[in-house]
C-alpha atoms as one frame of an Amber mdcrd trajectory, in Angstrom:
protein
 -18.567  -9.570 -24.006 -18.666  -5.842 -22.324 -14.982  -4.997 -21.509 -16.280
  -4.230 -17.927 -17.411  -7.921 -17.534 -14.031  -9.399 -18.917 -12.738  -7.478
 -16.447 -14.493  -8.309 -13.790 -14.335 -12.132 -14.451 -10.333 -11.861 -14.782
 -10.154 -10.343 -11.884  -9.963 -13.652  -9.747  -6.840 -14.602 -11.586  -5.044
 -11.246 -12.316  -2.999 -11.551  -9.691  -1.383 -14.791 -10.023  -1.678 -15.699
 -13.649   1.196 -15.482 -16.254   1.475 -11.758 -17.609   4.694 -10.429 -18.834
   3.060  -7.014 -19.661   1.461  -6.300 -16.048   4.784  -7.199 -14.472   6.503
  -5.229 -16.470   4.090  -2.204 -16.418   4.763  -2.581 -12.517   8.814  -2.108
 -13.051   8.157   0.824 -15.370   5.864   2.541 -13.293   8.500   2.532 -10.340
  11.404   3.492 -12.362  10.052   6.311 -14.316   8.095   8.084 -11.314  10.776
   7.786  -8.644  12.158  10.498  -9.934   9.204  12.830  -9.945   7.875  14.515
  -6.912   4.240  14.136  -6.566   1.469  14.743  -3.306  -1.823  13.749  -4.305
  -2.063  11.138  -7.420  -5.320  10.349  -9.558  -5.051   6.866 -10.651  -6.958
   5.456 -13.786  -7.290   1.941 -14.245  -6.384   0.508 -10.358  -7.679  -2.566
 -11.401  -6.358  -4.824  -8.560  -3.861  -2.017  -6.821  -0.863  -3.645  -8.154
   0.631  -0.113  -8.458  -1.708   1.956  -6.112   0.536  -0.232  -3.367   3.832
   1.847  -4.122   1.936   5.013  -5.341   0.189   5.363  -1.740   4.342   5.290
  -0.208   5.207   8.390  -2.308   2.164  10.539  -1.905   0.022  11.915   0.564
  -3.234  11.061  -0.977  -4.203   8.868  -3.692  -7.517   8.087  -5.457  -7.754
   5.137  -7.280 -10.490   4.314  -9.973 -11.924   1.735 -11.989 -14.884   0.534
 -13.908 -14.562  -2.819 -12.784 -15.990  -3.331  -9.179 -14.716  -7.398  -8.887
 -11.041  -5.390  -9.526 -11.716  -2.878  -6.936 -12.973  -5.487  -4.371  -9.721
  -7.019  -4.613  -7.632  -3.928  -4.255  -9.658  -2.493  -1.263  -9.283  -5.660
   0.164  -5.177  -5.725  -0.556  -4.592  -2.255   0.493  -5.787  -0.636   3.560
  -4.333   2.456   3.919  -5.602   6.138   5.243  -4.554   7.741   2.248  -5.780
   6.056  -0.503  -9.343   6.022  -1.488 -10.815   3.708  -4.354 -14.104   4.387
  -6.801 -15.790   2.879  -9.415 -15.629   4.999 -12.404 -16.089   5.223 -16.355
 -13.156   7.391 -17.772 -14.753   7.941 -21.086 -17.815   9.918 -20.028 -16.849
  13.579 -18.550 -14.391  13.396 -14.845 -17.698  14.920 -12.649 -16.434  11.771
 -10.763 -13.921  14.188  -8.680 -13.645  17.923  -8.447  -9.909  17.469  -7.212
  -6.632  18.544  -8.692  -3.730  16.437  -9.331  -0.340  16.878  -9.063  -0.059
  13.070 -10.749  -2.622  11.205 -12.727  -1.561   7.813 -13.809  -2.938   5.915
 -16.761  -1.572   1.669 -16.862  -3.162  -0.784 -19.740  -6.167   0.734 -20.409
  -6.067   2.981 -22.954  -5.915   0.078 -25.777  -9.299  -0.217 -24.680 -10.513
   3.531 -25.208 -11.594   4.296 -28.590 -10.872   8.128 -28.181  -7.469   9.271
 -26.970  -8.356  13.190 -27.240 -10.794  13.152 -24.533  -8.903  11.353 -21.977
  -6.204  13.698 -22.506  -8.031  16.660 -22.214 -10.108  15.596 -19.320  -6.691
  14.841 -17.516  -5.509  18.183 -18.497  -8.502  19.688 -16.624  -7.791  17.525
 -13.515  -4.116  18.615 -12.508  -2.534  21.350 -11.175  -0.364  23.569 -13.411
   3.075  21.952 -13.406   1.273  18.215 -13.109   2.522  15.187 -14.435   0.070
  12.477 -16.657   1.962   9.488 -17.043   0.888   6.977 -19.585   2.251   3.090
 -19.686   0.372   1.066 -22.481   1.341  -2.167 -24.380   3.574  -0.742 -27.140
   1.955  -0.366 -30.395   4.448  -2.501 -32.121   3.064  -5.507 -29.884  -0.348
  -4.443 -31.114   0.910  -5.316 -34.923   1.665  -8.424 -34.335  -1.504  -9.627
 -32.809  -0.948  -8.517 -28.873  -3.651  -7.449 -27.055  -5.068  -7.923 -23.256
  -6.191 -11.629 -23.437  -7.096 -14.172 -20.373  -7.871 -17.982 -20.265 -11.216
 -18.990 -17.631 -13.139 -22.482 -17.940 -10.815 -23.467 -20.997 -11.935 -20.358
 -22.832  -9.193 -18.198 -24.378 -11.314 -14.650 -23.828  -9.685 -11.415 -26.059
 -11.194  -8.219 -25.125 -12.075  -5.469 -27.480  -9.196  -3.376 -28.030  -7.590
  -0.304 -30.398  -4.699   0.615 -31.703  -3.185   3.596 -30.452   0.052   5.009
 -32.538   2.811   6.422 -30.854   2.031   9.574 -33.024  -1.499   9.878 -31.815
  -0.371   9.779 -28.310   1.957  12.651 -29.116  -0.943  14.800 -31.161  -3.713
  14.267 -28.485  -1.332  15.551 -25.711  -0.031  18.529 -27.558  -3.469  19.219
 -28.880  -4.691  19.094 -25.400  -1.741  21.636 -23.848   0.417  19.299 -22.596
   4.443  19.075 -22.935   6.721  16.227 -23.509   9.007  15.092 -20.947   9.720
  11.403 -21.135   9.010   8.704 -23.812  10.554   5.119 -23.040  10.149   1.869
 -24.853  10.641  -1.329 -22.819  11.522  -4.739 -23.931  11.314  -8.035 -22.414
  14.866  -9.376 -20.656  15.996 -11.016 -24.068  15.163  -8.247 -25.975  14.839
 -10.713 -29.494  11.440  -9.311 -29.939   9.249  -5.750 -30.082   9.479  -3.440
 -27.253   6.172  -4.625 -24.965   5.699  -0.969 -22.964   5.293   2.362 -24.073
   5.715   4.625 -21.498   5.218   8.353 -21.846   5.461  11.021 -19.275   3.677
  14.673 -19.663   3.772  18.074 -18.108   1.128  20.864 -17.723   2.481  24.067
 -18.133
């Protein structure tokens, strides 16, 4: 099964199943960017809006993408707000999607599915302004090891979508290789803390 169709037939139950990883991703999103100052944000993977609702309250403008359109139907439909505008897109074939700069491009639990790190960051590189942020939050590698990966259950069918593993050194190589700087690199653990850290969040600077 096409990641885009997994996608699109999770999307009925995104919301309101069990899912330790997007609730966290939600907590870490909030935390690290409260305490950067952003206008206009690019956001990659919407899927439902679950963070384009608090992005849109600390920005002027945001534009929200996604290849799924059964996720974007749901977030259009959850937030109606002047300044946010959502599109289908496909982040792995060149950005002529927009022809806007960024003073924030966001990146939440998709990149396990994206075979080729260096392009997205270079693409994102291209799309913000010169002291933009790109701020990644991904299931932590060390999950991946031990079998995590985006999963769903429909019908009585346990569905696991195609994923990679991204090390935390080939985040750090595709962003330098691309221009940017390191600013930020948190790992994030479940309330008991007994096993691996389940978020890797990194935040990055264009000169």
């Amino acid at each position: 099964m096409s990641i885009e169709k997994a996608y699109n037939q999770w999307s009925s139950q995104y919301d309101t199943n069990k899912n330790r990883t997007r609730d966290l991703d939600k907590k870490v999103t909030t935390e690290v960017l409260s305490n950067v100052h952003f206008q206009s944000v690019l956001e990659l993977g919407c899927g439902t809006g679950k963070n384009t609702e608090w992005l849109q309250t600390r920005s002027e403008s945001v534009f929200s993408v996604d290849f799924s359109e059964e996720m974007l139907k749901i977030a259009r439909k959850k937030i109606n707000a002047e300044n946010v505008s959502f599109q289908k897109a496909d982040i792995t074939q060149p950005w002529n999607w927009t022809d806007g700069k960024f003073d924030l491009i966001t990146c939440n639990l998709i990149l396990e599915h994206i075979k080729d790190l260096s392009f997205i960051f270079q693409e994102a590189y291209s799309k913000l302004k010169s002291g933009g942020y790109f701020f990644i939050s991904e299931l932590h590698p060390f999950k991946q090891y031990i079998g995590s990966k985006a999963r769903f259950e429909t019908k009585g069918e346990l569905i696991e979508l195609e994923t990679y593993t991204h090390h935390i050194s080939e985040f750090l190589n595709s962003a330098i290789s691309a221009g940017f700087q390191m600013k930020q690199l948190d790992e994030w653990f479940d309330p008991d803390k007994t096993d691996p850290p389940r978020i890797l969040s990194l935040l990055f600077q264009k000169p």
